[in-house]
N, C-alpha and C positions, 0 to 999 in steps of 0.2 A: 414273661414279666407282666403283672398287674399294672394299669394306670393308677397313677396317684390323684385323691382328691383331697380336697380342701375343704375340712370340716372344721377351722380355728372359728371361735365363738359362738358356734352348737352345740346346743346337747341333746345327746342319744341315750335313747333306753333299753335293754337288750334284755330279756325275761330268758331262764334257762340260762344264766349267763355262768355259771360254776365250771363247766367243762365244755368240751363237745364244740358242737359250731357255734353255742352262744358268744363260750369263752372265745373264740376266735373271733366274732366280729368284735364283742368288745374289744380286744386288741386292738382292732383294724378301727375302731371309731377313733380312739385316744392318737394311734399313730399318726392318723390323718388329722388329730387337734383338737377332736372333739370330748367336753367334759360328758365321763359315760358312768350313766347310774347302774349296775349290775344286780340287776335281783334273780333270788334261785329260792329253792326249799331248802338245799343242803346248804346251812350257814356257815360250816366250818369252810369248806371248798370256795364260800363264795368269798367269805374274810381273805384269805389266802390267796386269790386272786384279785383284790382288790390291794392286798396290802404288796403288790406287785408291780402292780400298776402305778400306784401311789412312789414305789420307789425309783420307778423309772422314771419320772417327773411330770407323770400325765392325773389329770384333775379324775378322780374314778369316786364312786361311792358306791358302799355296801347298803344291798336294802329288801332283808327275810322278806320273800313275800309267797305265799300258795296260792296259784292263779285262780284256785277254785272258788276264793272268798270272796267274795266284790268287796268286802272290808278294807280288807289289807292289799287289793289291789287300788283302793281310794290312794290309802294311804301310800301306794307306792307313786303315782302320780302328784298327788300332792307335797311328799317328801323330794320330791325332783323340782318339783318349781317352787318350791320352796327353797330349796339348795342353789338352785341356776337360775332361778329365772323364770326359761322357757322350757320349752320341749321341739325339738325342729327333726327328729329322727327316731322313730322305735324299731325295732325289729321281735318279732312276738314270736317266738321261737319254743319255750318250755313246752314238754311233749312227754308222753309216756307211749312205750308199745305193749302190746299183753302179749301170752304166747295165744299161738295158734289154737284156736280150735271148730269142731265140727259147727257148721250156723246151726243146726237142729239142735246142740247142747252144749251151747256159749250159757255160761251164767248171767241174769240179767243184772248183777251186780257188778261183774267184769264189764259189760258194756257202760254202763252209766258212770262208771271209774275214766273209763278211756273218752270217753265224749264229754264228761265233767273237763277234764284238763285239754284235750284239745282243741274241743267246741269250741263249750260255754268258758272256756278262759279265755280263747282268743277272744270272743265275743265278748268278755268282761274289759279285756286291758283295752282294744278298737276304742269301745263305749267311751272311759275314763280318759284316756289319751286324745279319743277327738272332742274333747269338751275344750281342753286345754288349749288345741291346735286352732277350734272351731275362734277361741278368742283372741286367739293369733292373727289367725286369715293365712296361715301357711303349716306346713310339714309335713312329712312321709310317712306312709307305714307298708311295714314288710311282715306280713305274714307268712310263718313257716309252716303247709301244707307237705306234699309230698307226692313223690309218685304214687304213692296210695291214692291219692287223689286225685288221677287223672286214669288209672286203671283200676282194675280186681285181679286178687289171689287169693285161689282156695284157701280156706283157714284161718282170715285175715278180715270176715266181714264186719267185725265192729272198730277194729282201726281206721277201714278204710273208707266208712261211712264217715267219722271224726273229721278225717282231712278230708272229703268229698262237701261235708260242712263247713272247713275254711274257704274253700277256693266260693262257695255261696254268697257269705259273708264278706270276702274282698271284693267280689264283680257288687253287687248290690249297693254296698257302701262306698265303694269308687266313683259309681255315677252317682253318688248322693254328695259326695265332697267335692268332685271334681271342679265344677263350677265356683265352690268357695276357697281355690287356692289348694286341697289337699289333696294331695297323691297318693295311693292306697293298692298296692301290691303285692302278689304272694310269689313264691318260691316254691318248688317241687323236688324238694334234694332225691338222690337214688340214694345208693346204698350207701353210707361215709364213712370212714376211719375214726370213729368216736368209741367209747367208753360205752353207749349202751349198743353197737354195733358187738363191741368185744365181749358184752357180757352177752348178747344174744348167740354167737357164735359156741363160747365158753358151754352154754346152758342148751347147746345141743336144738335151738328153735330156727338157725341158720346157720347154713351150708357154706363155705367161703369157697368153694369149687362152685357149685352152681351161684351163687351171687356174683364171681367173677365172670362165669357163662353167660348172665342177662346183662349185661354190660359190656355193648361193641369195642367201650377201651379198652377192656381187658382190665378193667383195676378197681380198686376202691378208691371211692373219692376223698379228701383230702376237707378236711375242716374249714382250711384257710380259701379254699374253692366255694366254698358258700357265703363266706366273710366278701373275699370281692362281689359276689352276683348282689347281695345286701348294699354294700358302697353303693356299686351304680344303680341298681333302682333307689339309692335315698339319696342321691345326687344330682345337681344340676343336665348331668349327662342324658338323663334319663328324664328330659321334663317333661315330653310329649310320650310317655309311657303309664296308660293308665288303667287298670284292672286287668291284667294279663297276671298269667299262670304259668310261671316261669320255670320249666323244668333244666334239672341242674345233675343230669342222672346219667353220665357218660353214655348216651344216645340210649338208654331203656327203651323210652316211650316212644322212638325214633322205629323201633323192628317193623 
């Protein structure tokens, strides 16, 4: 059983929120009390989870956004504290995988695609969100890196470089906030039971016998398993937690 927190009169921001682990910790925000802004690219999926939420009687808002743009990631900042208020939680989650290929004949347009949205977006929403927080003097952020980013696999050198650039970006900017109130965290999911998990699987780029083999639990992980690791590091629980690279990967990185 998960601890429960108490997130009544916060508001969280969850990017990549349409499906997958975004959609779960938005869950997990609104459950625990928190008004949660959901932005995604896919706007149909993201309405449809917000018009969800909204039924269940949790404060949610829809809000298109491509992490790529610094434009529309202003405007996804701004349309939050414009709505709430504040901002006292994000989780920066939106991510793209490419398939596998040889490092000697990666396209250098496939790279700059994968590090446009993992990078420089985590690095956009951080930017925008600590302006807000910086005016505050408090709130958390959870960057969603990965075990890509605390290891290498063949086939994998420009994803892995993307997330090896989050976990950069959260140690660095951790000790830069730390002392002004703000908490700054990344996360390292392993393999998880998501949508672009299944359509990798589907598309023949992963193996689910050997993805269950690099994982001592024996399983895929679970959406709502990275929705709690998010809770407690943007939680009170988690005060004296600061710039750690929190792997969430049924002992991977553990072998």
């Amino acid at each position: 059983m998960n601890p429960s927190y108490d997130f009544t009169g916060q508001v969280a921001l969850v990017t990549g929120a349409a499906s997958g682990m975004g959609l779960a910790t938005a869950q997990a925000f609104a459950n625990a009390g928190a008004a949660v802004v959901l932005a995604d690219v896919d706007k149909d999926a993201l309405h449809l989870a917000v018009d969800q939420l909204t039924s269940a009687g949790h404060q949610a808002l829809a809000v298109p956004c491509d992490v790529t743009d610094e434009d529309q990631v202003t405007a996804m900042v701004d349309t939050t504290v414009a709505t709430f208020g504040r901002l006292d939680a994000t989780f920066n989650n939106a991510g793209i995988q490419v398939p596998p290929h040889d490092a000697a004949d990666e396209p250098a347009e496939v790279y700059d695609r994968v590090n446009a949205v993992n990078a420089r977006g985590i690095w956009t929403c951080m930017k925008h969100e600590l302006r807000q927080m910086r005016s505050q003097g408090s709130g958390a952020i959870v960057n969603c890196s990965s075990l890509g980013g605390l290891v290498g696999i063949p086939g994998r050198a420009a994803y892995h470089a993307s997330k090896h650039a989050v976990l950069g970006l959260t140690s660095s900017a951790a000790l830069e906030y730390a002392p002004r109130g703000i908490r700054i965290n990344a996360i390292c999911p392993g393999t998880i039971d998501t949508p672009m998990v299944a359509d990798m699987i589907a598309n023949g780029e992963l193996d689910m016998a050997e993805a269950l083999a690099n994982q001592p639990i024996g399983r895929l992980g679970r959406a709502d398993e990275i929705a709690a690791a998010v809770l407690w590091l943007s939680s009170p629980a988690a005060s004296f937690v600061i710039g750690v690279a929190l792997p969430v990967d049924g002992g991977y990185v553990a072998r």
